[in-house]
C-alpha positions in Angstrom: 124.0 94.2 91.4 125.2 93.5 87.9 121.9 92.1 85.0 123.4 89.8 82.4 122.7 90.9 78.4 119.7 88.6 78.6 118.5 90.1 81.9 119.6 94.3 80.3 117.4 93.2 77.3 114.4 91.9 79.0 114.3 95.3 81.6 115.0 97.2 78.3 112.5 95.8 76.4 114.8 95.0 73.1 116.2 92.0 72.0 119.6 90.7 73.4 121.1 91.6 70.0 120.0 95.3 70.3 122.0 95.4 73.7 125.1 94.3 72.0 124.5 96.8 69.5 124.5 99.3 72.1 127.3 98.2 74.0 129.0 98.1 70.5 128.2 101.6 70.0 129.5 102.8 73.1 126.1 104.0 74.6 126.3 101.4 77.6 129.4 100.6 79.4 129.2 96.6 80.4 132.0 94.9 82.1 132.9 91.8 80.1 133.5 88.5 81.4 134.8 85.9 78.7 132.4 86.4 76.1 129.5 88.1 77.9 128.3 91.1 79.1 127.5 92.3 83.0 125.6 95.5 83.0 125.2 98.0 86.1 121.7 98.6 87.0 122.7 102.3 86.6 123.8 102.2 83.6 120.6 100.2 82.1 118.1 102.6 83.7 120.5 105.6 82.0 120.2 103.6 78.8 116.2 103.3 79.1 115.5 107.1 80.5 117.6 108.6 77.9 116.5 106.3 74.9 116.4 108.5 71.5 115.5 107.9 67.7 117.3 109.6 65.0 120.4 110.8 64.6 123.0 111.8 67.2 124.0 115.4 67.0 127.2 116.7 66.1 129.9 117.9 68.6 129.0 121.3 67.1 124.9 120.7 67.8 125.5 119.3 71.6 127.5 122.4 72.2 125.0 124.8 70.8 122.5 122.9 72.6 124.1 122.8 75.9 125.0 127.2 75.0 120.9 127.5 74.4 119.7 125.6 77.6 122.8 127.7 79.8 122.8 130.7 78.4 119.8 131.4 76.0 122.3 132.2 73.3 124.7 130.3 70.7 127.1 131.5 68.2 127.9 127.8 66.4 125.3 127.9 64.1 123.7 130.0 61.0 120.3 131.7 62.2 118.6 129.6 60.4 120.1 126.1 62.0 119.6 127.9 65.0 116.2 128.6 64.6 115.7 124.7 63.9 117.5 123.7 67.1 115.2 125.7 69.4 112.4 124.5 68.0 114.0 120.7 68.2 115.2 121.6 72.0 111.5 122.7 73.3 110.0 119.7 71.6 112.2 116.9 72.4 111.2 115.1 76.2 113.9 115.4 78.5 115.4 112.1 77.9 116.1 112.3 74.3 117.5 115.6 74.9 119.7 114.0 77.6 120.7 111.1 75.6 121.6 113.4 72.6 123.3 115.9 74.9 125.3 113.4 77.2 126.6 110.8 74.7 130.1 110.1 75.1 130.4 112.5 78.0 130.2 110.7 81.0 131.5 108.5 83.1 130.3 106.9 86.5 133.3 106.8 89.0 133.5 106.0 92.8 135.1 108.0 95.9 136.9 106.2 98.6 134.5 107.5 101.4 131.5 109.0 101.7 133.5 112.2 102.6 135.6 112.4 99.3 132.1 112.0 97.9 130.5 114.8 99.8 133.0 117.1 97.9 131.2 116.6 94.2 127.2 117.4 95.2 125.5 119.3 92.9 125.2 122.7 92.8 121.6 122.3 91.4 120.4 120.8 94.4 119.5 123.1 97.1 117.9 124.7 94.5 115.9 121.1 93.1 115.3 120.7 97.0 117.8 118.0 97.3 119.4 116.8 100.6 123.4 117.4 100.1 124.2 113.6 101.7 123.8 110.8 99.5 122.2 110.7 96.3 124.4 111.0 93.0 127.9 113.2 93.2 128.3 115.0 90.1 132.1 116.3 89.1 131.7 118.9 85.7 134.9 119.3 84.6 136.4 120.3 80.6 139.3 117.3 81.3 137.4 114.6 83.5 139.7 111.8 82.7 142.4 114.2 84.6 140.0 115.7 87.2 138.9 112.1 88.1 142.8 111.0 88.6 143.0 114.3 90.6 140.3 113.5 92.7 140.8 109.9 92.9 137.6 108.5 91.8 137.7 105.0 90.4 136.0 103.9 87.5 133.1 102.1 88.4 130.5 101.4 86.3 127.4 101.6 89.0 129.3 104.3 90.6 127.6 107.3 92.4 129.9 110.2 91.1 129.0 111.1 87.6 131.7 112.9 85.9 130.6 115.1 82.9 133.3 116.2 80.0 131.9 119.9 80.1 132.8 123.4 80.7 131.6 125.6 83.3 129.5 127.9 81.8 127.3 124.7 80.9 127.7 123.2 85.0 123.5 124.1 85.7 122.7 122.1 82.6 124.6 119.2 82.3 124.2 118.5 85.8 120.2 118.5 85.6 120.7 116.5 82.3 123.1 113.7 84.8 120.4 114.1 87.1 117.8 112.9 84.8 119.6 110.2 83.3 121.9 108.8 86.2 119.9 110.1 89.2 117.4 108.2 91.7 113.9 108.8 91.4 113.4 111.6 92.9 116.7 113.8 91.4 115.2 112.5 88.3 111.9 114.0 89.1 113.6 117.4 90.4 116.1 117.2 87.3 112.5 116.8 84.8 111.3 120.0 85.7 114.4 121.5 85.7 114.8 120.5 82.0 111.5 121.5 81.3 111.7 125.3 82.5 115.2 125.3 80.4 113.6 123.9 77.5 110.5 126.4 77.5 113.3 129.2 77.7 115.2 128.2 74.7 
């Protein structure tokens, strides 16, 4: 089911001009039709869930971020600017961290069958105490345009395979962060608590 800008706007709770924006921005994908807009249900409950204020980070911040909530350890940034960034990272809710973390790194795609699907489950969810069937795929991969042709996912944008731009030693973390933002309610539930215990560990 596909909401118009009007309908996008009214679940969002901004004005039909703000969802343009966003769509302008490249936060929302939206299929267009002549002149207007047809937004996946996914992608407008991404777009609420991960809503942020402020300014995006850096290419160099998300990766430090993303290093921190793996890893515990970064080595973009001064002391100092790292320092900052922890204290930003166990403050921030999950979904500002998500929208700050996943902008312009994913991409909702589609298998041919539920058994191509079955091939991209999380690794996070035996351990979120998610079923393996059904719910969202997730495909981390450093070249996703490529992997995706590999795998021979479509582009669709209310798609159950999110494919994350990402490296492996980031997989756990991006994938809770998909989770959140993409997820049903209950991975997003799982995902939260997830993010939390990341965040607290920072």
């Amino acid at each position: 089911m596909h909401l118009s800008t009007s309908q996008a706007a009214t679940e969002l709770g901004v004005t039909a001009r703000q969802v343009r924006r966003t769509v302008a921005s490249g936060r929302i994908v939206a299929a267009r039709y002549g002149n207007s807009h047809a937004f996946s249900q996914r992608q407008v409950q991404a777009l609420e869930r991960t809503a942020h204020r402020g300014r995006n980070w850096t290419d160099t911040v998300q990766k430090a971020a993303l290093d921190l909530l793996a890893t515990g350890k970064t080595t973009e940034l001064s002391s100092t600017e790292r320092s900052r960034l922890k204290h930003r990272i166990r403050s921030l809710d999950a979904g500002a961290l998500a929208g700050q973390i996943l902008r312009g790194r994913v991409s909702l795609r589609r298998a041919a069958s539920d058994e191509a699907k079955s091939r991209f489950v999380s690794v996070l969810a035996s351990e979120l105490g998610l079923s393996a069937g059904g719910g969202l795929g997730i495909l981390v991969a450093h070249d996703a345009s490529r992997a995706s042709r590999r795998a021979h996912l479509g582009l669709d944008d209310s798609g159950d395979i999110a494919v994350v731009e990402g490296d492996e030693v980031h997989r756990k973390a991006l994938e809770a962060l998909a989770l959140y933002a993409y997820g049903d309610a209950r991975e997003c539930s799982a995902a939260t608590q997830w993010i939390a215990s990341a965040q607290q560990a920072v």
